[in-house]
Backbone bond lengths (Angstrom), bond angles and torsions (degrees), N, CA, C in turn:
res aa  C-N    CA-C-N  psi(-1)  N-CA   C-N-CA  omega(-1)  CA-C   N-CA-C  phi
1 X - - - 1.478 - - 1.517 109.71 -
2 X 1.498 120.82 125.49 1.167 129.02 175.90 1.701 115.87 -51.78
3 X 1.637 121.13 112.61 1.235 111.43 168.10 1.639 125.60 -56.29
4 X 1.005 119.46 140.07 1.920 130.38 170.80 1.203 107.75 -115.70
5 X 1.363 103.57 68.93 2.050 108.72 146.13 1.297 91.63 -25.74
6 X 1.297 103.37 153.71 1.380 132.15 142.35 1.806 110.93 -100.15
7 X 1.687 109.15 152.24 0.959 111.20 -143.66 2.037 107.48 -82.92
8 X 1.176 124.22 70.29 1.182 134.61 -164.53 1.559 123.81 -75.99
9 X 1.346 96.73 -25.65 1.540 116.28 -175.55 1.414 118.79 -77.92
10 X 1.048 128.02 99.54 1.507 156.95 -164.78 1.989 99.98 -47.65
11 X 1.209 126.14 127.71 1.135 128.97 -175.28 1.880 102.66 -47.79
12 X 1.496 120.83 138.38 1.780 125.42 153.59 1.688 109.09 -159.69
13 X 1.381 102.61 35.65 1.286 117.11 -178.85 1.849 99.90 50.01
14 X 1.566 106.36 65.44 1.630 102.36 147.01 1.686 91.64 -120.97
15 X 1.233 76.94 154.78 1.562 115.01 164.00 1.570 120.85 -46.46
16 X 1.322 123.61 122.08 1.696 124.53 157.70 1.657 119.14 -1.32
17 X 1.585 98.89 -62.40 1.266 103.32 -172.50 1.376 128.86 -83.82
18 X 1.938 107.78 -20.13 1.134 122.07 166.57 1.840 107.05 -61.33
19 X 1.048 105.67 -66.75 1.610 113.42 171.92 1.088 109.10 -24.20
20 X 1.638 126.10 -62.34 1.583 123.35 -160.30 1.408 98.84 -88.22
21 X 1.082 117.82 -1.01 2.058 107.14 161.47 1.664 98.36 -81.00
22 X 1.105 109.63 -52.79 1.295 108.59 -175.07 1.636 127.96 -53.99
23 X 1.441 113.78 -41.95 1.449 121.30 154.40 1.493 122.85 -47.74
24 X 1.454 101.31 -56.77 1.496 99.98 172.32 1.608 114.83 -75.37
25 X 1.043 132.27 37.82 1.622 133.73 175.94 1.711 90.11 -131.37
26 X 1.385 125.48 -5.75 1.527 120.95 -149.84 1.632 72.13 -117.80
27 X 1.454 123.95 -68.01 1.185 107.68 179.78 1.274 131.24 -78.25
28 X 1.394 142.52 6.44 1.350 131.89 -176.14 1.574 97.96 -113.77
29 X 1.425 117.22 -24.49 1.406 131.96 -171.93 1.595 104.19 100.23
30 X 1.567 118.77 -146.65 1.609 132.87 167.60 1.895 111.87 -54.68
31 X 1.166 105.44 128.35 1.736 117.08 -171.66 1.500 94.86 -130.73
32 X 1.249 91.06 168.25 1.805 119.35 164.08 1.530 112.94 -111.35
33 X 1.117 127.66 146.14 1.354 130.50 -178.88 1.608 117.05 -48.89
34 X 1.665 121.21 -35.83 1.358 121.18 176.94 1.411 112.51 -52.53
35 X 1.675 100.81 -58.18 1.471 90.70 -173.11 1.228 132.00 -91.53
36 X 1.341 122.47 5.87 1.796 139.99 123.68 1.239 106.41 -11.59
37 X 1.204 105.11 -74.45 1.635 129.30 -164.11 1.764 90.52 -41.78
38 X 1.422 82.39 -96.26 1.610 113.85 -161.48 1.826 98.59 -38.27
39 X 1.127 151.20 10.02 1.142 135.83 -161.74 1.407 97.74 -139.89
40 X 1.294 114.06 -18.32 1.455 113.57 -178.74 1.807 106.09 -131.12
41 X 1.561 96.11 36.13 1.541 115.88 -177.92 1.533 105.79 11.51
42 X 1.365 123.29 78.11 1.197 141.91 151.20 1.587 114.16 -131.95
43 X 1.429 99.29 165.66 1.641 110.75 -178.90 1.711 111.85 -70.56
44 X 1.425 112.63 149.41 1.103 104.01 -176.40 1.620 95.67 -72.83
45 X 1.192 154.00 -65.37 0.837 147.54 -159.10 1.702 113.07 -49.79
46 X 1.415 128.16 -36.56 1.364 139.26 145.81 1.777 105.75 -24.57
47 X 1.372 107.25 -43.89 1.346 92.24 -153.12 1.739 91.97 -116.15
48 X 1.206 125.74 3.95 1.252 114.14 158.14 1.541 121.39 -78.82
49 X 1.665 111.80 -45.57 1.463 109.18 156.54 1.510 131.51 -33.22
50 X 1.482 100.45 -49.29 1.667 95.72 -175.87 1.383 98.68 -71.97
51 X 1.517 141.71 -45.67 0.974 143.83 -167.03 1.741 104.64 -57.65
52 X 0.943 138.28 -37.67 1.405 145.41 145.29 1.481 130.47 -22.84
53 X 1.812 96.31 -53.52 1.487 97.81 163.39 1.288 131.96 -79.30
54 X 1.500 109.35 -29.42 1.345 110.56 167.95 1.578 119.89 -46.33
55 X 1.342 87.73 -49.28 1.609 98.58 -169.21 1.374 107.94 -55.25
56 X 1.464 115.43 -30.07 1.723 98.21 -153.40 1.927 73.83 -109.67
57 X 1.316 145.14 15.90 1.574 132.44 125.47 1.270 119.30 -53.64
58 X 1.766 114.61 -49.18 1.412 109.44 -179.02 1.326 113.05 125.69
59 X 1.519 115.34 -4.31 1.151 130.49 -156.88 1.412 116.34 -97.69
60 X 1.630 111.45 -8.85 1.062 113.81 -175.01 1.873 104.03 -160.49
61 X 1.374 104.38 125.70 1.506 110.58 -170.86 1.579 114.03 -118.65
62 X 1.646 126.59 172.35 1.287 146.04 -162.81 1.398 97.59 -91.16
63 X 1.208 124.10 132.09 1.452 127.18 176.84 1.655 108.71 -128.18
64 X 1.253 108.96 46.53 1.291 116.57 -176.67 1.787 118.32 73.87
65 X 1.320 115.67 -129.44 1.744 117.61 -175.77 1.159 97.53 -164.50
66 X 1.483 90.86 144.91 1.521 124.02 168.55 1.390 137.20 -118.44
67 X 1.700 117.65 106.42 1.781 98.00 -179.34 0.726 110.16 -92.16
68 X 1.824 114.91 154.89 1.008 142.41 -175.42 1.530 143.02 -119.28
69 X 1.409 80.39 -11.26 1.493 112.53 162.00 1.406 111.38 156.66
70 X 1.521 137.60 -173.85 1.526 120.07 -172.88 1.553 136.77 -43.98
71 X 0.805 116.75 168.27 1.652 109.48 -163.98 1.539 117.93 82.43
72 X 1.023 104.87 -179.02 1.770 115.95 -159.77 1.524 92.13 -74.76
73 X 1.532 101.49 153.21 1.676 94.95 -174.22 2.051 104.41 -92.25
74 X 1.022 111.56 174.29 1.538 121.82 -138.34 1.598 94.20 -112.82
75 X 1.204 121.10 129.90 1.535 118.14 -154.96 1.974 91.48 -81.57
76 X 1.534 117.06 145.43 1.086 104.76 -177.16 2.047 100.72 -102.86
77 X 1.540 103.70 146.47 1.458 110.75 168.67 1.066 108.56 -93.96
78 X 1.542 104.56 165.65 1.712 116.52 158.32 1.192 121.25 -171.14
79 X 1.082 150.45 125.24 1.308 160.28 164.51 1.506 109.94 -9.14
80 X 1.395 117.95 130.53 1.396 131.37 177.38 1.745 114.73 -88.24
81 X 0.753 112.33 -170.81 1.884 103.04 -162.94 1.932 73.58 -101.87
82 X 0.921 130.26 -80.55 1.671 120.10 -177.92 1.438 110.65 -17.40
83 X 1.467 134.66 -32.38 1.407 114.99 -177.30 1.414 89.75 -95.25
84 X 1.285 153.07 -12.20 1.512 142.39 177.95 1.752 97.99 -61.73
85 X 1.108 122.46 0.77 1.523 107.94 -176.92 1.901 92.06 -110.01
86 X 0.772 112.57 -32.01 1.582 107.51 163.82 1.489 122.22 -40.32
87 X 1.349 135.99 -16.67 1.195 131.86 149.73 1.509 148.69 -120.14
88 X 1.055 105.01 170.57 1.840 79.69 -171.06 1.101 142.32 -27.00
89 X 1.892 137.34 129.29 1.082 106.98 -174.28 1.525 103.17 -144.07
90 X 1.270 139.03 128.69 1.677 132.58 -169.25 1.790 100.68 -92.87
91 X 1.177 139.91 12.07 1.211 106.38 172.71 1.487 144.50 -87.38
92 X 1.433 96.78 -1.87 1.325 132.97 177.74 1.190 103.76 -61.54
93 X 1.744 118.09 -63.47 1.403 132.41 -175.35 1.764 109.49 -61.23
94 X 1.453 86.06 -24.77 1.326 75.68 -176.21 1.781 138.82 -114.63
95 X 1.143 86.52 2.70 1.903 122.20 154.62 1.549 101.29 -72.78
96 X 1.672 127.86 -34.49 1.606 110.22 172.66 1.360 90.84 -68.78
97 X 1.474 114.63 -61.66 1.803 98.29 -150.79 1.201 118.43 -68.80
98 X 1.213 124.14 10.11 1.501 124.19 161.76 1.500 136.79 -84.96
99 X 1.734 92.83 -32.57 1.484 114.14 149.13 1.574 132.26 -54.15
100 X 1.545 105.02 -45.54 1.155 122.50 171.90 1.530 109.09 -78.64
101 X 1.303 136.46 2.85 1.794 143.50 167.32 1.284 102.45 -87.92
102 X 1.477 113.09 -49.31 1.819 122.50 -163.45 1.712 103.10 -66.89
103 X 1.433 103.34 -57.94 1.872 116.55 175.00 1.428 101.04 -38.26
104 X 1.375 103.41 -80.88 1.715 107.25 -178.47 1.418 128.61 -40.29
105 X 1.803 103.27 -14.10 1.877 99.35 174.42 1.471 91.70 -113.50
106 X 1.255 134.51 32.75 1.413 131.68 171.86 1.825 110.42 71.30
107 X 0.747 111.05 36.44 1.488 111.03 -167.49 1.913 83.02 -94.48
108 X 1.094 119.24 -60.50 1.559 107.30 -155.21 1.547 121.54 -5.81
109 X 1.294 138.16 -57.62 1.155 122.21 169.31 1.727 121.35 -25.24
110 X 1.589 108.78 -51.64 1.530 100.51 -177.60 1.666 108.69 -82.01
111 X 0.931 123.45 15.39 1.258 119.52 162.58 1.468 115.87 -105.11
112 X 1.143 108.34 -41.79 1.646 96.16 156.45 1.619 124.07 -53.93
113 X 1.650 111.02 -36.96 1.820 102.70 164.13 1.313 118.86 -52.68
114 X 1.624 113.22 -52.72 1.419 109.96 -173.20 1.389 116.74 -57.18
115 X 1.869 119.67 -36.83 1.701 102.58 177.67 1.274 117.02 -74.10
116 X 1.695 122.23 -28.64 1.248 114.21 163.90 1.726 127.25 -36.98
117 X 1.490 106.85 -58.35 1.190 112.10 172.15 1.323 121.25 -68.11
118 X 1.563 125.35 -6.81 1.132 106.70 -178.71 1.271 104.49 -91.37
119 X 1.521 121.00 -39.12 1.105 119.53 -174.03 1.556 140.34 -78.38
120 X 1.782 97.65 -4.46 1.228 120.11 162.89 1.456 110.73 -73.74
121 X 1.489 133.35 -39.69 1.445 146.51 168.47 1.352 100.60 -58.36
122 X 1.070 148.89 -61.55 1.046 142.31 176.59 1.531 138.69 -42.48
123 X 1.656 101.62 -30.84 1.190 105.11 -174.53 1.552 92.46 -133.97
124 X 1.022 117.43 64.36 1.784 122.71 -166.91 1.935 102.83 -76.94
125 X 1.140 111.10 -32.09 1.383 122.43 -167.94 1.515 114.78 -95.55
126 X 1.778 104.60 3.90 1.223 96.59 -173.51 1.618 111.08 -108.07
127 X 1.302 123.11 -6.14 1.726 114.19 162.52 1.845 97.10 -62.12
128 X 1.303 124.43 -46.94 1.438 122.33 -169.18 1.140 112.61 -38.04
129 X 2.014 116.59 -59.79 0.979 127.90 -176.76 1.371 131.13 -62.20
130 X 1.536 116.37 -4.88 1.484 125.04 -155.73 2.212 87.88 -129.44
131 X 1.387 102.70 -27.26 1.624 96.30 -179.79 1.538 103.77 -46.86
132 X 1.758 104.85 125.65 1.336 116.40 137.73 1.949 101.22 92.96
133 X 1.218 101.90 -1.20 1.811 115.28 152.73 1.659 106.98 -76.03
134 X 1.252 97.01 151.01 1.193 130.24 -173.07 1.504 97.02 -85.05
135 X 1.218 123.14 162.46 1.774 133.90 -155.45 1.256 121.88 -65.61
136 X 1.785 94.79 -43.70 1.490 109.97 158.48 1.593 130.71 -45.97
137 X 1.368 95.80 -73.47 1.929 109.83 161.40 1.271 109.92 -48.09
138 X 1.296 132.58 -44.47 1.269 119.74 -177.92 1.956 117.47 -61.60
139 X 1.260 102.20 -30.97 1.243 127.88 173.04 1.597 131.36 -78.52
140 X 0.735 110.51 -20.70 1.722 138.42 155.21 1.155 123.81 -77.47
141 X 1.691 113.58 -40.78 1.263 122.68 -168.54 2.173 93.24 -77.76
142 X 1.416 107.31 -74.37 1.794 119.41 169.69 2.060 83.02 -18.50
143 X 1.029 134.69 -84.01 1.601 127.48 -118.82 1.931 90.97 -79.87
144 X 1.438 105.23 -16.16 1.283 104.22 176.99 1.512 118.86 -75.24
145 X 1.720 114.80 -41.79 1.401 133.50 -176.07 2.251 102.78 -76.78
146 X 1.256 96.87 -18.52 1.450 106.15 -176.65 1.376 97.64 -88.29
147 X 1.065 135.80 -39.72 1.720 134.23 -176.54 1.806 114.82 -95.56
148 X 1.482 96.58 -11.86 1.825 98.86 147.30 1.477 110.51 -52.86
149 X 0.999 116.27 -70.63 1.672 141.31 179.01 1.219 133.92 -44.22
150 X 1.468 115.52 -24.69 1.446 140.58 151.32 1.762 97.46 113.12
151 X 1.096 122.53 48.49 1.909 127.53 -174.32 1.509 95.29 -92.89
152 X 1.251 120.04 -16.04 1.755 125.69 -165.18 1.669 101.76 35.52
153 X 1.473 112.41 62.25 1.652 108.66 -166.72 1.622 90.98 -113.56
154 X 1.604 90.78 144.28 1.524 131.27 173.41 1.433 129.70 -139.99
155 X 1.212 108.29 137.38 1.258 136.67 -175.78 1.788 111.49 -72.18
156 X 1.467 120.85 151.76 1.293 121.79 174.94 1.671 112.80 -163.88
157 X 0.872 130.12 147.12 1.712 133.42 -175.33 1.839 104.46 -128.35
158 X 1.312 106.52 111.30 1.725 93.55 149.86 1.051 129.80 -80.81
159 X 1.367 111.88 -162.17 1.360 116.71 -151.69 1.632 100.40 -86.05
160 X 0.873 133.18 -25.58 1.604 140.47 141.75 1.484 138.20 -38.51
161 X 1.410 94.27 -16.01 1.483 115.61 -176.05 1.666 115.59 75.98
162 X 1.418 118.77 2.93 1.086 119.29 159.32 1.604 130.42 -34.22
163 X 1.006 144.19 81.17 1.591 125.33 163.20 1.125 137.99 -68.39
164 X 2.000 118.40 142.11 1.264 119.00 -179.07 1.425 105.37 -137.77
165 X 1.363 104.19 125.88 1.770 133.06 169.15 1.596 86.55 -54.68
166 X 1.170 131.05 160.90 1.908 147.45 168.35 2.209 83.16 -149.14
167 X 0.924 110.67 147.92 1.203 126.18 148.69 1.829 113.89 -125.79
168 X 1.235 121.59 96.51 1.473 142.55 -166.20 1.579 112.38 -70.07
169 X 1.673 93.99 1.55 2.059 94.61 177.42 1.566 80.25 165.71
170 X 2.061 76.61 142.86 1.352 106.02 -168.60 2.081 108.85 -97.09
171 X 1.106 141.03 114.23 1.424 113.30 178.58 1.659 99.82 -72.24
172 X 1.157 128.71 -19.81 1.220 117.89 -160.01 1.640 100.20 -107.53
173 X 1.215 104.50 51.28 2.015 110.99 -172.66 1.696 93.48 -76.60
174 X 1.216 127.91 -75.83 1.579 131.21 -173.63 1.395 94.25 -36.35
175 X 1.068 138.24 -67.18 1.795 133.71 -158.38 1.400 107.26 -70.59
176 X 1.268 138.25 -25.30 1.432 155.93 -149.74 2.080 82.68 -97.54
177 X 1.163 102.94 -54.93 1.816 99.79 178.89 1.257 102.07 -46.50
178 X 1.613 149.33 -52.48 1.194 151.52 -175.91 1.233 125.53 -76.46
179 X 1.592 110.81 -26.55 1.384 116.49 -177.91 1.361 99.64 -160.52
180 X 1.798 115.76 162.37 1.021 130.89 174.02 1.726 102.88 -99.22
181 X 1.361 125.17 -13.86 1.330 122.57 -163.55 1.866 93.08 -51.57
182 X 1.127 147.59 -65.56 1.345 136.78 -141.10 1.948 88.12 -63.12
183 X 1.051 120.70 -53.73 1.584 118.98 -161.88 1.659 92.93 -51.12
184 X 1.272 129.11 -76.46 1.250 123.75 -170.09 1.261 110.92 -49.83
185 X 1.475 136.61 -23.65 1.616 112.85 -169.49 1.394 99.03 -88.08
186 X 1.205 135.43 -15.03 1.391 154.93 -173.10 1.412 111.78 -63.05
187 X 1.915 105.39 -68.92 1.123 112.13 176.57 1.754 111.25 -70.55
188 X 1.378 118.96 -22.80 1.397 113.25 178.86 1.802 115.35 -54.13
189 X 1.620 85.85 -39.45 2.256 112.20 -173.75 2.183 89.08 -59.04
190 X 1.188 85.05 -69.21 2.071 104.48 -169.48 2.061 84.91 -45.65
191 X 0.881 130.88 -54.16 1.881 118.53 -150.75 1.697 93.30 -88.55
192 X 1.294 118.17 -15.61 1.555 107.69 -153.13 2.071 85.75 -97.57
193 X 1.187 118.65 -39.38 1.213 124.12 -179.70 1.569 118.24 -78.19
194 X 0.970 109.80 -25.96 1.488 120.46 160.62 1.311 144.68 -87.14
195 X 1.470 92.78 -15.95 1.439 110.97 176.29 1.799 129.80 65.23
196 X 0.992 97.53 22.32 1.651 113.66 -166.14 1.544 105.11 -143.07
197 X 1.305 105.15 139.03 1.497 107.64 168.53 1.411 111.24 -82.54
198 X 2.066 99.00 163.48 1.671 109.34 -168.74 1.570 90.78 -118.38
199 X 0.853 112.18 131.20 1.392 119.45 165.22 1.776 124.41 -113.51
200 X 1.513 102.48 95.83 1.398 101.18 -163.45 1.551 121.18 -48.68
201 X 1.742 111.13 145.02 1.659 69.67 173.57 1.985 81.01 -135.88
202 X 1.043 119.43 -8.52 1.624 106.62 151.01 1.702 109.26 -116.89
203 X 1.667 98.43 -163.43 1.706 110.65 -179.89 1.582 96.89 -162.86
204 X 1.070 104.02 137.57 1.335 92.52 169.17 1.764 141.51 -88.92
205 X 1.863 91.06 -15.94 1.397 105.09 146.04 1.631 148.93 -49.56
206 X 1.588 89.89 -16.96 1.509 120.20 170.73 1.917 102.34 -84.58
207 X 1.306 103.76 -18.66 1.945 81.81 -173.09 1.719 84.95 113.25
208 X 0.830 144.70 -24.37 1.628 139.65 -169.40 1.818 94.87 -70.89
209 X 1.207 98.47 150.95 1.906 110.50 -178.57 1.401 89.69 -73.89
210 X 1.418 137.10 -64.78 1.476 114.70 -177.56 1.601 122.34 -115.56
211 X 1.456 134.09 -125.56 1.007 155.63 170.73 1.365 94.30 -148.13
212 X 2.023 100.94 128.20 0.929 124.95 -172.34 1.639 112.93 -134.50
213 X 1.359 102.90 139.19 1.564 92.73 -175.25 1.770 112.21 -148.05
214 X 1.513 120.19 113.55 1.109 117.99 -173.84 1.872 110.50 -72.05
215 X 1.737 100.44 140.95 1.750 92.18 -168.83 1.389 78.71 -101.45
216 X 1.798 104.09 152.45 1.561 109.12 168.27 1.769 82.59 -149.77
217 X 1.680 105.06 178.58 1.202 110.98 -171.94 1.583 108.33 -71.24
218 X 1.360 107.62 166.47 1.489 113.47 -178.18 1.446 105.87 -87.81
219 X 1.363 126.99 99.08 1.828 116.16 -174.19 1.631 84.82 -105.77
């Protein structure tokens, strides 16, 4: 009997049929192409193709082989941690409302420690890498370690020679609704390694397309 996923798989422009391989790899766990096939009454060859594209998306990887009875044994699939974000997921929602519990009992201060510390742990190797560059390099180096991270951040100069940091997306947008602590420990990490003050001049919590911040010297 043909399995019927229900439709769980979060829109990234795949296909019906890509999806329902993917559901059924989410619910049965690691498979072989036969019983892919046979369960979602398609051809195996149907379902080795799609299995092809996934793969070269990323979404779905080789977990060695399995026999199953005579003949060559049957390569097994399984879902990559990148397609685990393809379906529903509450922790997002629920990292704000926890932020928004701590604020409301006055905690914010220790949530500003914890992003400090997290975000100092995180990037432990990066004052090393930036010691003893010049303002520029030092500044090039931040927008490179910031777009590891997903900040989509860029650099710009007017005609004055003024410069402005933009960060074009927030990862920490859901938590930022509950609290401001991640923006300040951020900009504390960005001014303390750079040595220059930021002077905001958008937010994107305001409705602005990014976060914007004019650099001037540190007096």
């Amino acid at each position: 009997m043909r399995d019927q996923p229900r439709r769980a798989v979060q829109s990234r422009r795949i296909g019906k049929t890509q999806a329902d391989i993917l559901e059924w790899l989410k619910r049965h766990g690691p498979g072989v192409i036969p019983e892919i096939a046979e369960s979602l009454a398609l051809s195996v060859e149907t379902i080795r193709s799609h299995l092809r594209s996934l793969r070269s998306n990323g979404l779905v990887q080789r977990l060695g082989s399995r026999s199953s009875g005579p003949g060559r044994p049957e390569i097994v699939y399984a879902l990559t941690s990148e397609a685990e974000v393809l379906f529903p997921r509450g922790e997002v929602a629920m990292l704000r409302d926890l932020a928004a519990f701590l604020r409301d009992r006055g905690h914010d201060e220790l949530m500003s420690e914890f992003f400090d510390e997290q975000i100092e742990a995180r990037r432990a190797n990066v004052r090393e890498r930036i010691a003893g560059a010049d303002p520029l390099d030092r500044l090039d180096a931040m927008v490179g370690v910031l777009n590891e991270e997903g900040f989509m951040a860029e650099t710009s100069t007017d005609p004055e020679g003024r410069r402005t940091l933009r960060l074009c997306h927030c990862p920490y947008r859901t938590v930022v609704d509950a609290t401001s602590a991640p923006c300040r420990s951020e900009l504390r990490f960005i001014r303390d390694v750079l040595g220059e003050r930021l002077v905001r001049t958008s937010y994107i919590p305001d409705g602005d397309p990014a976060c914007s911040y004019r650099i001037e010297p540190d007096r």
